[in-house]
C-alpha positions as CSV (number, residue, x, y, z in Angstrom):
1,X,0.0,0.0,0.0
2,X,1.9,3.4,-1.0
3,X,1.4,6.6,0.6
4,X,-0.6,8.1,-2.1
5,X,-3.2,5.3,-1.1
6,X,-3.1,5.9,2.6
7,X,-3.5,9.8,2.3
8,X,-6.9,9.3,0.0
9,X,-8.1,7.1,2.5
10,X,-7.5,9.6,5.9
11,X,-8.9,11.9,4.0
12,X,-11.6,9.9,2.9
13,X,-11.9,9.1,6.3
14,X,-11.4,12.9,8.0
15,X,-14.7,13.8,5.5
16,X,-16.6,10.9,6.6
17,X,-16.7,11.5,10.4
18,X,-16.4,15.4,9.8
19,X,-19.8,14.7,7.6
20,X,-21.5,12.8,10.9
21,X,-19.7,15.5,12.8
22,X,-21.4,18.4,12.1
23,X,-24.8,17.0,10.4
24,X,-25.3,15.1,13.9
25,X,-25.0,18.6,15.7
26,X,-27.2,19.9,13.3
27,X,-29.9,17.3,13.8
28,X,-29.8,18.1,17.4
29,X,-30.0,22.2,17.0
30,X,-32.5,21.4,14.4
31,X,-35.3,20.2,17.6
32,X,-33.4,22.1,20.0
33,X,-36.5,21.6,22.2
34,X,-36.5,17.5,21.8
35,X,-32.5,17.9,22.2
36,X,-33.1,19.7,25.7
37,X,-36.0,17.5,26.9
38,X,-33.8,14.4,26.3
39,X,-30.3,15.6,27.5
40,X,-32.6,17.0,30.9
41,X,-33.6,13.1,31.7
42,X,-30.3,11.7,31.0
43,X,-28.8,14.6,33.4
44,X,-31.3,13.7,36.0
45,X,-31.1,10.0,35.6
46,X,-27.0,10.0,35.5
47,X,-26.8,12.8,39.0
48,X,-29.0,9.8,41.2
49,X,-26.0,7.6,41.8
50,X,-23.4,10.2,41.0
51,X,-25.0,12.5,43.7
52,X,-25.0,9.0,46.1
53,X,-21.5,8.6,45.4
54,X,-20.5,12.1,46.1
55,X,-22.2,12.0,49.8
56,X,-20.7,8.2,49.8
57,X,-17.3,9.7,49.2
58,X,-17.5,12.8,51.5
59,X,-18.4,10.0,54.6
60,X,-15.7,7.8,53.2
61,X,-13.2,10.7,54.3
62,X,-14.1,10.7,57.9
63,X,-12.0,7.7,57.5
64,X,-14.4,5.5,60.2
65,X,-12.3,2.8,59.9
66,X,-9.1,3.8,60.5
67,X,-10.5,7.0,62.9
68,X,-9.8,6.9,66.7
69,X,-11.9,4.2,68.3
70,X,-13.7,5.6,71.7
71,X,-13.0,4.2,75.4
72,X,-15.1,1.4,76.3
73,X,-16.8,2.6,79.7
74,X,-17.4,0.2,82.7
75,X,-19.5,1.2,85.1
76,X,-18.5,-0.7,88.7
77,X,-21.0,-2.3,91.1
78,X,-21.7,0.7,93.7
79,X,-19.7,-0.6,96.7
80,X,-17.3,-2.8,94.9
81,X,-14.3,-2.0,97.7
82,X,-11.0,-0.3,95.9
83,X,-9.1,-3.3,95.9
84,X,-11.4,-5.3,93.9
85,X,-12.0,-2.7,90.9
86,X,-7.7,-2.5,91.5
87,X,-7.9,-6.0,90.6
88,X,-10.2,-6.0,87.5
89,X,-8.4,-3.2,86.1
90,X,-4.8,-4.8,86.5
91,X,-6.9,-8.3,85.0
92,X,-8.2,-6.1,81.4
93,X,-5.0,-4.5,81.0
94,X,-3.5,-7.9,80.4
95,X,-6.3,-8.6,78.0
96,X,-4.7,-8.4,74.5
97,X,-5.4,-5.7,72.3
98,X,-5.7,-3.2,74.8
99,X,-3.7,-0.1,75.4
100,X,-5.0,1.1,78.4
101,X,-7.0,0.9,81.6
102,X,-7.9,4.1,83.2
103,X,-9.5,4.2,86.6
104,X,-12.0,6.9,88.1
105,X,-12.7,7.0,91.2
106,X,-16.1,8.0,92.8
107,X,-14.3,11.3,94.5
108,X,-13.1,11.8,91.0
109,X,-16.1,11.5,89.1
110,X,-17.7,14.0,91.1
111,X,-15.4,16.5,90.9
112,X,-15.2,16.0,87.2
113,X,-18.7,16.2,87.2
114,X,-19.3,19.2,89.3
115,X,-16.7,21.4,87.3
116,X,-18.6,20.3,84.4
117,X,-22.0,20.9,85.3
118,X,-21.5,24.5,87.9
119,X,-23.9,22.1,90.5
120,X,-21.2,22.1,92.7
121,X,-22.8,23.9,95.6
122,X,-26.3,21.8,95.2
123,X,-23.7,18.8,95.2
124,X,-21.9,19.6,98.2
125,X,-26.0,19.6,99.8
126,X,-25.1,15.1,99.0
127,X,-25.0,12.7,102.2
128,X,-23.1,10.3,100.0
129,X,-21.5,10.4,97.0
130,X,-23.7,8.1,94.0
131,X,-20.9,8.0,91.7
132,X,-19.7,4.3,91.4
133,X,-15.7,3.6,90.1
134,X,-15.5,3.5,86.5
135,X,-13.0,1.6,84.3
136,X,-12.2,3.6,80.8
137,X,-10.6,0.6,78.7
138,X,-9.1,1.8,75.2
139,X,-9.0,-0.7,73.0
140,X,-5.7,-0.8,70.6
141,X,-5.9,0.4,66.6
142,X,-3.0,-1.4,65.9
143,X,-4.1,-4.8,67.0
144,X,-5.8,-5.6,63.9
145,X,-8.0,-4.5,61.3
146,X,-11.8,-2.8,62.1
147,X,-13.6,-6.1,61.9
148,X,-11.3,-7.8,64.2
149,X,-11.4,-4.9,66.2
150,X,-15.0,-4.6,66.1
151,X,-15.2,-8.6,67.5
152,X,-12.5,-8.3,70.1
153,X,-14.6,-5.2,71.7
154,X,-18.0,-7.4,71.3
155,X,-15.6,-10.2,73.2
156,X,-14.7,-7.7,76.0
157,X,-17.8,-6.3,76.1
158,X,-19.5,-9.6,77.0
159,X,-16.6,-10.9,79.3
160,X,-17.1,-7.6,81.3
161,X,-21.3,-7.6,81.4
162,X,-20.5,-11.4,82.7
163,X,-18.4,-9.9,85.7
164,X,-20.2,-10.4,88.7
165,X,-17.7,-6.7,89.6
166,X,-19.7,-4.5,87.0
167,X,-22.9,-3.2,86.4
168,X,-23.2,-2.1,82.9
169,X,-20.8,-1.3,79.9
170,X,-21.3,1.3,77.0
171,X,-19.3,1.4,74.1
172,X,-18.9,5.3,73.3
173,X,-18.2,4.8,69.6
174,X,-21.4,2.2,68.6
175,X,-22.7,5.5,66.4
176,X,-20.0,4.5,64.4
177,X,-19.9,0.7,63.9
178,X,-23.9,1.0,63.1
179,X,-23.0,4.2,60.5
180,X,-20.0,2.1,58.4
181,X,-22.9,-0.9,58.5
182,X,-25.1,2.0,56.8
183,X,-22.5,3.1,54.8
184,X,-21.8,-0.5,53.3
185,X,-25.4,-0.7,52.6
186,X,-25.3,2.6,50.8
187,X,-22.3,1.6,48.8
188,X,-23.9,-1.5,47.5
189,X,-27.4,0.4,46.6
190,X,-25.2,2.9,44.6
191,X,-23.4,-0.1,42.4
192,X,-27.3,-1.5,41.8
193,X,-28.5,2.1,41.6
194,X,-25.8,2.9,38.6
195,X,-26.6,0.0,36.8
196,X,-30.3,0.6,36.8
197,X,-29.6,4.5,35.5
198,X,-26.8,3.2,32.9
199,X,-29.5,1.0,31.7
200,X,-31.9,4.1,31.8
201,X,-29.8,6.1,29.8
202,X,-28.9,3.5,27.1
203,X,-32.7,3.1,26.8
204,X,-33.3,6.5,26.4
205,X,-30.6,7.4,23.9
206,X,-31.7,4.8,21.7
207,X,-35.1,5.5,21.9
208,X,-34.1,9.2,20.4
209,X,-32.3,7.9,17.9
210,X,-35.3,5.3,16.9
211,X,-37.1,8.3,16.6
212,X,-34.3,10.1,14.7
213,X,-33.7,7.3,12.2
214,X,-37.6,7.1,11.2
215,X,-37.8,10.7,10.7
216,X,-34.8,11.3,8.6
217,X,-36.3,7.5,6.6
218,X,-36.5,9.0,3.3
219,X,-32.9,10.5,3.8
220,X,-31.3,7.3,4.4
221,X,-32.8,5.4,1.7
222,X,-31.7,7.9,-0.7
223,X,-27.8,8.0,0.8
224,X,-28.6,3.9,0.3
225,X,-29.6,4.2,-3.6
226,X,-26.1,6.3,-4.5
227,X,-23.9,3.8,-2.9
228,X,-23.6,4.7,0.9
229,X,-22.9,1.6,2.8
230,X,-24.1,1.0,6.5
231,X,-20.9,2.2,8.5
232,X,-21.8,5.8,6.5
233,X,-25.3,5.9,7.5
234,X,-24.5,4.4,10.8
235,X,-21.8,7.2,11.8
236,X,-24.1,10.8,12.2
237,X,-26.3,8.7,14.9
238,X,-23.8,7.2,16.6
239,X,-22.3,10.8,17.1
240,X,-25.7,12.1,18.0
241,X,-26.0,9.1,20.5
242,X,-22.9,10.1,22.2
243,X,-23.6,13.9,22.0
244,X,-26.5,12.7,24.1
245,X,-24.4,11.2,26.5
246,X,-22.0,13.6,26.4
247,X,-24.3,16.4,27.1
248,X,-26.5,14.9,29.8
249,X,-23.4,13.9,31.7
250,X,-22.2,17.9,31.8
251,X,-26.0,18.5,33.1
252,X,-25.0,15.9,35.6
253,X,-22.0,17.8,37.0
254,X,-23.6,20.9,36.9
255,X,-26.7,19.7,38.8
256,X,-24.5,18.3,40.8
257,X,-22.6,21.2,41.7
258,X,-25.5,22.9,42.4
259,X,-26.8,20.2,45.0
260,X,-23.5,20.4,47.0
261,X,-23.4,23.8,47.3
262,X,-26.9,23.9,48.8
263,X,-26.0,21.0,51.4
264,X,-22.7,22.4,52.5
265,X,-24.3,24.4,55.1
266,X,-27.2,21.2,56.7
267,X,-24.5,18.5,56.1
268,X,-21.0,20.4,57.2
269,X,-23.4,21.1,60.2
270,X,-24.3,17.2,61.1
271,X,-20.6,16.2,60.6
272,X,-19.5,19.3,63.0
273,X,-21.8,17.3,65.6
274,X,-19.9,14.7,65.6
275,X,-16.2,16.3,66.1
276,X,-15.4,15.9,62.5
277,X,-14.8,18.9,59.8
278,X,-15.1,18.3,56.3
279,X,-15.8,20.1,53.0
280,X,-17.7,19.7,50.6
281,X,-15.8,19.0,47.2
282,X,-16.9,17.7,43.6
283,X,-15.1,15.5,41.1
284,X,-11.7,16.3,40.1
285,X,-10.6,16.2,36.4
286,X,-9.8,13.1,36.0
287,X,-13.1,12.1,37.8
288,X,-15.0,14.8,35.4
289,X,-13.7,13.0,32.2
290,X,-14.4,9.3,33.6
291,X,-17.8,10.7,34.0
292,X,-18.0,12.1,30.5
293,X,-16.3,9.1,28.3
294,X,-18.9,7.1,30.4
295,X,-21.7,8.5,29.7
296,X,-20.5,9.0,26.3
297,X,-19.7,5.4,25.9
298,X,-23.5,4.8,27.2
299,X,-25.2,7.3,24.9
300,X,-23.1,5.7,22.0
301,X,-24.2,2.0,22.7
302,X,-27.3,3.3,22.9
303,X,-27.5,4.6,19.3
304,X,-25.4,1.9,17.8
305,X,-28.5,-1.1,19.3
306,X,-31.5,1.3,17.9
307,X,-29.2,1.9,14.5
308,X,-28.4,-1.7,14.2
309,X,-32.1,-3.1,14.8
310,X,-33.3,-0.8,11.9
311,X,-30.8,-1.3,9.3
312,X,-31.4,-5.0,9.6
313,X,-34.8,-4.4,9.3
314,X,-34.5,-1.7,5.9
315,X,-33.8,-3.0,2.6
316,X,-34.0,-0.8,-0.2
317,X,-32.7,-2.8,-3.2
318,X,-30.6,-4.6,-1.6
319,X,-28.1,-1.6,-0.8
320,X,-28.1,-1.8,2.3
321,X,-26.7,-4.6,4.1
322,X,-23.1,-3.6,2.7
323,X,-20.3,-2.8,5.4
């Protein structure tokens, strides 16, 4: 093949797509009002899970699994002598996996609590002190991952509730153990929830295009009668299919956008409440164009089904059917 050869074909080929190009565009300007009514549901249908994964990915930087795990409290039997909650501390500090054993005394507890309340005159009013000792056991990151973690604490927990010494435990952190439960739960109705919308929006797309092909009929039957083969007829859809794609995944983002700049204020308020600070941030470029080459790709396998299905099904004179 010499180079003459290949030169006549790029630029065979340059005209070709520059053809499907711009009469594709011009299709679309052409019901500018169908255009927009289409490329509104495919924004809407394509910003459901990408709003879910935003807020998925915003919790996902609290970093629950590897954040700081809260003290187990253990609440002593009221009159348990010194010596004996002496003993049950030194006996969970050599439990493994924990880091420390704190002890509070009654005496303590009430002066904690009377600094923290301002009571302290209506407490001094007291015959006895009703504080019991409390243990404050912190529980090691480093001894394994969060769901060996997670067992070793439900282990300790029910070793301690079993101790004839205590009267009640409470884990200060189970907010956060039920939340990354939640949070798995969300994650998996996101991967179902983008499959269902990427099925939307194929659906969609080639349902436009169905209509576009039957509309522009007598158009392709005459490119058929000069000689155009399929992959010519084929090409100004499947750019209008990914147009489609293209444009309702920009509508997406900019939906999008707007929908995080309206929560920044509720949700930066709900995460303040629980001592954690984060702010709100959309895709980064490289998460923009994985967003728009998808729902490109979607809106262009869209077209390409509803274009296949009717060229199989047109014959005039047996021109088309050639690839």
């Amino acid at each position: 093949m010499g180079i003459a050869t290949i030169r006549r074909r790029a630029r065979g080929w340059a005209r070709r797509h520059s053809y499907s190009f711009f009469s594709s565009l011009g299709a679309m300007l052409k019901h500018r009002i169908g255009t927009l009514m289409t490329v509104l549901v495919l924004g809407i249908a394509i910003l459901l899970p990408l709003g879910l994964y935003m807020l998925l990915t915003h919790f996902d930087r609290l970093d629950l699994q590897k954040d700081e795990w809260g003290a187990i409290t253990v609440f002593v039997e009221p009159g348990t002598p010194a010596s004996a909650v002496q003993a049950l501390a030194a006996e969970v500090s050599e439990w493994p996996g924990v880091s420390g054993v704190q002890t509070v005394s009654p005496e303590q507890g009430m002066e904690e609590f009377s600094a923290a309340s301002g009571f302290g005159p209506s407490l001094d009013l007291l015959e006895e002190n009703p504080l019991p000792w409390v243990l404050q056991l912190s529980p090691a990151v480093s001894a394994g991952d969060a769901e060996a973690l997670e067992m070793r604490i439900e282990s300790w927990m029910e070793r301690l509730e079993n101790d004839a010494r205590v009267d009640s435990v409470q884990y200060d952190h189970k907010w956060l153990q039920r939340l990354a439960r939640l949070l798995e739960l969300a994650r998996a109705a996101v991967t179902v929830l983008s499959l269902l919308f990427g099925l939307a929006v194929i659906v969609v797309v080639a349902n436009t295009i169905r209509l576009d092909v039957a509309a522009r009929e007598e158009e392709i039957e005459i490119l058929a009668l000069v000689g155009a083969g399929n992959a010519f007829i084929r090409q100004p859809f499947l750019y209008s299919g990914f147009w489609y794609g293209l444009l309702g995944g920009l509508l997406a983002y900019a939906l999008m956008q707007l929908c995080l700049f309206y929560l920044a204020g509720p949700l930066g308020r709900l995460l303040d409440a629980y001592g954690h600070e984060v702010h709100l941030q959309g895709l980064d470029l490289r998460q923009l164009l994985w967003l728009l080459l998808g729902s490109g790709a979607l809106g262009l396998f869209g077209a390409w089904i509803s274009v296949q299905r009717y060229l199989r099904m047109l014959v005039v004179g047996g021109s088309l059917g050639r690839k």
